[in-house]
Backbone bond lengths (Angstrom), bond angles and torsions (degrees), N, CA, C in turn:
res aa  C-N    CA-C-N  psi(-1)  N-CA   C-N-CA  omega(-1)  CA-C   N-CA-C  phi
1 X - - - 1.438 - - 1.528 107.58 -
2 X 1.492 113.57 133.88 1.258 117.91 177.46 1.888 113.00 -101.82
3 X 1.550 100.89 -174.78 1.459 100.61 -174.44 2.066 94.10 -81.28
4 X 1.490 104.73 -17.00 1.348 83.03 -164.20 1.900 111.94 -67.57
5 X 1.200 96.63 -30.56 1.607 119.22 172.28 1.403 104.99 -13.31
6 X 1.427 120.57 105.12 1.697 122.78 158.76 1.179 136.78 -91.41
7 X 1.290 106.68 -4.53 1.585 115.37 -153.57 2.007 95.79 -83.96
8 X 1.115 103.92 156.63 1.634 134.17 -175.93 1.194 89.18 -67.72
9 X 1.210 131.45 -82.75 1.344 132.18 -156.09 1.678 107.04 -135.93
10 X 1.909 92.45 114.78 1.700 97.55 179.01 1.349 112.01 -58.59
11 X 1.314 145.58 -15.62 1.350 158.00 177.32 1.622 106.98 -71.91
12 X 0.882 114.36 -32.27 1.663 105.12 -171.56 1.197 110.56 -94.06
13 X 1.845 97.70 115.26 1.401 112.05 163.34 1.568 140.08 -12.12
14 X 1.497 106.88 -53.74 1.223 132.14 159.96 1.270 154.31 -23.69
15 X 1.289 100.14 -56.39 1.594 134.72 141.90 1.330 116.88 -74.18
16 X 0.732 136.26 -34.12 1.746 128.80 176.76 1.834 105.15 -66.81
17 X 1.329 107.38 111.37 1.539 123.86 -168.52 1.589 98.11 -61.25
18 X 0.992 123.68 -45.18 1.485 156.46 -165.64 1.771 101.11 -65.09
19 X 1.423 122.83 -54.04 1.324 116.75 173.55 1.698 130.89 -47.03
20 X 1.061 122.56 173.86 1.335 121.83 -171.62 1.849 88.21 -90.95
21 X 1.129 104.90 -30.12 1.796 89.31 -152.06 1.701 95.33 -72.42
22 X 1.587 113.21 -35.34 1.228 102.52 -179.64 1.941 136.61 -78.33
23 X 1.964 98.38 22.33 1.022 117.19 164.78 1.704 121.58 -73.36
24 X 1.364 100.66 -18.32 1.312 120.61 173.87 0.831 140.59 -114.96
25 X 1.468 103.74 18.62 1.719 99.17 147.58 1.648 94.62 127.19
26 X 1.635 121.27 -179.66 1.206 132.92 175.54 1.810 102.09 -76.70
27 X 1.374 116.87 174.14 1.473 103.98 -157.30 1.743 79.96 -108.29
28 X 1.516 128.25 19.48 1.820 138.63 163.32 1.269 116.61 -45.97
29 X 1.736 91.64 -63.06 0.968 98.92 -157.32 2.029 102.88 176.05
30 X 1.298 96.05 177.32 1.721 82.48 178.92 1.357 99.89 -82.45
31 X 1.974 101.15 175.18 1.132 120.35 177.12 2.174 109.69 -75.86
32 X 1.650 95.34 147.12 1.161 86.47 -149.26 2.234 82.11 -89.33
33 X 1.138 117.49 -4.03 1.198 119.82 -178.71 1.663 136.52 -82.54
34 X 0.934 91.65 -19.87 1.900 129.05 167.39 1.573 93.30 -53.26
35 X 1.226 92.75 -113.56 2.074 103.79 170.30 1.774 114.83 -12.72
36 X 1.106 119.60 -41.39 1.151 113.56 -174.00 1.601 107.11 -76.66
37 X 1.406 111.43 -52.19 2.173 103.82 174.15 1.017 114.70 -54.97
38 X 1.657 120.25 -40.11 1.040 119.77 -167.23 1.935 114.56 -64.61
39 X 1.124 104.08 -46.40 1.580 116.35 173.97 1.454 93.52 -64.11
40 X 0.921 160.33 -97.99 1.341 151.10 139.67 1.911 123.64 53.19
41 X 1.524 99.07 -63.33 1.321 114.93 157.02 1.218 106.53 -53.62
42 X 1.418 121.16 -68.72 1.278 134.04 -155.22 1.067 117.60 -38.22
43 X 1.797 102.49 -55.45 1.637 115.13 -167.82 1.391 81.20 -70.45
44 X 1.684 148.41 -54.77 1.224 121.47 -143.34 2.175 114.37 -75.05
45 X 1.273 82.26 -21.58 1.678 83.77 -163.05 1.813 97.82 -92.94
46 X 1.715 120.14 14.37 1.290 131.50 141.35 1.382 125.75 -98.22
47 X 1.558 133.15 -8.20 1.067 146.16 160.10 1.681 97.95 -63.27
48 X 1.600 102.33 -59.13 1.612 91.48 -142.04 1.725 95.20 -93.51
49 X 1.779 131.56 6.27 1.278 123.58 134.27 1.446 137.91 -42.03
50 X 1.193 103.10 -61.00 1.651 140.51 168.27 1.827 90.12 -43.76
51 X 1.345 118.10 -52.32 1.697 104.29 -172.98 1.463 97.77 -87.66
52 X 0.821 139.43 -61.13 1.541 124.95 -177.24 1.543 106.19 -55.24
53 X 1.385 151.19 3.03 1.387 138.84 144.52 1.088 100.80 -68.60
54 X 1.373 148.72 -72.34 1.030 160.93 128.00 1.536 114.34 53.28
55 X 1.547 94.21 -84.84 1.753 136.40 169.01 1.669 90.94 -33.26
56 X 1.504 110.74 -72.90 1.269 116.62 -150.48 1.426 116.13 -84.36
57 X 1.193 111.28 -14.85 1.703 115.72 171.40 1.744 98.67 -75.64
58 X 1.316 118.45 -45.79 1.761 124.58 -172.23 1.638 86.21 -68.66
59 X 1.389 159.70 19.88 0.674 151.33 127.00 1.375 149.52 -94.33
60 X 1.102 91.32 -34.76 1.881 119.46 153.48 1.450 117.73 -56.24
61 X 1.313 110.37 -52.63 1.830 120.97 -164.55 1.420 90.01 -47.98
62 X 1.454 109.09 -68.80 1.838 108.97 -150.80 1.862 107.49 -39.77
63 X 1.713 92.84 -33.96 1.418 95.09 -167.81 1.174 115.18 -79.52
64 X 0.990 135.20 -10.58 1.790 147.24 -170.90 1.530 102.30 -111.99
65 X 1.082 110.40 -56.24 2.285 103.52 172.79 0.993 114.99 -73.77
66 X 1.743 130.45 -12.71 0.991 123.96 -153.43 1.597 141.66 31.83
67 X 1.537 101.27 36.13 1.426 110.76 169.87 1.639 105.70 -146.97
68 X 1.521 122.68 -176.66 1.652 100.62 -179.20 1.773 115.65 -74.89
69 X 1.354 84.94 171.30 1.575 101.26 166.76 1.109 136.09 -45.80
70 X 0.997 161.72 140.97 1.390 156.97 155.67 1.840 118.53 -49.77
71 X 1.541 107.96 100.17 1.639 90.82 174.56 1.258 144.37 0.35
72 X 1.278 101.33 -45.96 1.565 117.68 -162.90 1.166 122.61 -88.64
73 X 1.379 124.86 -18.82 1.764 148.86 128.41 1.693 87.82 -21.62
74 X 1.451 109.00 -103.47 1.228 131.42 -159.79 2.176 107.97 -32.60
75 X 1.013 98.93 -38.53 1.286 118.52 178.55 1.340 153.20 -60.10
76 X 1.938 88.09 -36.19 1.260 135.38 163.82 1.439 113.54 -87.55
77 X 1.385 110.25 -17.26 1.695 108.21 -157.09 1.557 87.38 -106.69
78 X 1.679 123.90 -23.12 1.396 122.16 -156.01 1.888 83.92 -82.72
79 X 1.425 117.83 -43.81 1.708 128.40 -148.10 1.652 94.47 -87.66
80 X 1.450 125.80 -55.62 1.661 114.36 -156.92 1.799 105.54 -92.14
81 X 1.440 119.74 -9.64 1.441 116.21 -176.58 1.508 103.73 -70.95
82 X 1.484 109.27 -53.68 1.758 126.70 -166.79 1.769 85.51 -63.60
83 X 1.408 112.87 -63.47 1.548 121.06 -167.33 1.525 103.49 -39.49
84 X 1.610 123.34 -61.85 1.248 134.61 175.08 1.604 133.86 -37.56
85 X 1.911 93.89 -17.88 1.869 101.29 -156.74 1.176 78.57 -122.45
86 X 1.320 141.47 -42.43 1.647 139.89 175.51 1.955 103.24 -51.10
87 X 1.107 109.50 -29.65 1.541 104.50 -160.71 1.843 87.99 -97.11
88 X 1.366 136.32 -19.28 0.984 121.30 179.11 1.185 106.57 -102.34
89 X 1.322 114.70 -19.80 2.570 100.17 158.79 1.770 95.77 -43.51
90 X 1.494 100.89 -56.71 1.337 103.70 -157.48 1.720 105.16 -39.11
91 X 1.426 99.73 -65.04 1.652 105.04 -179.36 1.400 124.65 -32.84
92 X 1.466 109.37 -48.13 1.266 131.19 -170.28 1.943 112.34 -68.22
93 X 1.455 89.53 -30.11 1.767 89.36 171.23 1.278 121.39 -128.07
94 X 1.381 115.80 9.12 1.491 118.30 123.60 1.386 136.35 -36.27
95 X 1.603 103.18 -52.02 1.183 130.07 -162.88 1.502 130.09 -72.84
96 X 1.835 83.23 -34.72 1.497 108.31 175.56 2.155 119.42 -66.64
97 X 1.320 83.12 -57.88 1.804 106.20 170.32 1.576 90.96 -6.42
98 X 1.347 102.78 147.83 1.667 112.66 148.52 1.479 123.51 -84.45
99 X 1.349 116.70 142.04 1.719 119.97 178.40 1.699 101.99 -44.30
100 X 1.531 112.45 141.46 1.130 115.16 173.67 2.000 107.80 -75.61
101 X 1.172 113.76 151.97 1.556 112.91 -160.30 1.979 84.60 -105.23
C-alpha cells in the first residue's frame, strides 16, 4: 500500500480497480454511459438496414415494373445508408474511449 492509496477500506472489493465486481459499475447503480452507445448502435445498424433495403428495392423495381424507380427509393438509400455507417463510426469510437475515473 502506497501514500497515494484513497480508498476507505483496503478490504472492500469495490474499490479494488482490479476486481471483477468493480467491472460493473458503482454498487448505486448502473453506469449511465453503457445504455447510451449501445442505443446508439442500434439506431445506427437500423439506419444503415433501412438504406440497404432501400438500395435493393431501387434496384429491383425497374426489374419487376419494368419502368424506373420511384425517387424516394433512390433518396432513402442516398440519406439513411451514409446516415446509418456515420452513426456507427460514431458508436465504434465512443465505444472505444476509456471509462471516465
Amino acid at each position: 500500500m502506497s501514500s497515494d492509496d484513497r480508498r476507505d477500506d483496503p478490504r472492500d472489493p469495490h474499490d479494488d480497480p482490479w476486481s471483477p465486481d468493480a467491472a460493473r459499475g458503482p454498487v448505486d447503480g448502473p453506469r449511465q454511459d453503457r445504455p447510451r452507445r449501445r442505443v446508439l448502435l442500434r439506431v445506427a445498424v437500423v439506419l444503415f438496414a433501412v438504406g440497404v433495403l432501400f438500395s435493393v428495392l431501387a434496384a429491383v423495381v425497374p426489374i419487376a415494373l419494368g419502368r424506373d424507380a420511384p425517387t424516394v427509393l433512390y433518396l432513402g438509400a442516398m440519406f439513411f445508408t451514409p446516415a446509418g455507417f456515420l452513426l456507427g463510426l460514431a458508436s465504434a469510437f465512443l465505444g472505444s474511449r476509456p471509462p471516465r475515473v
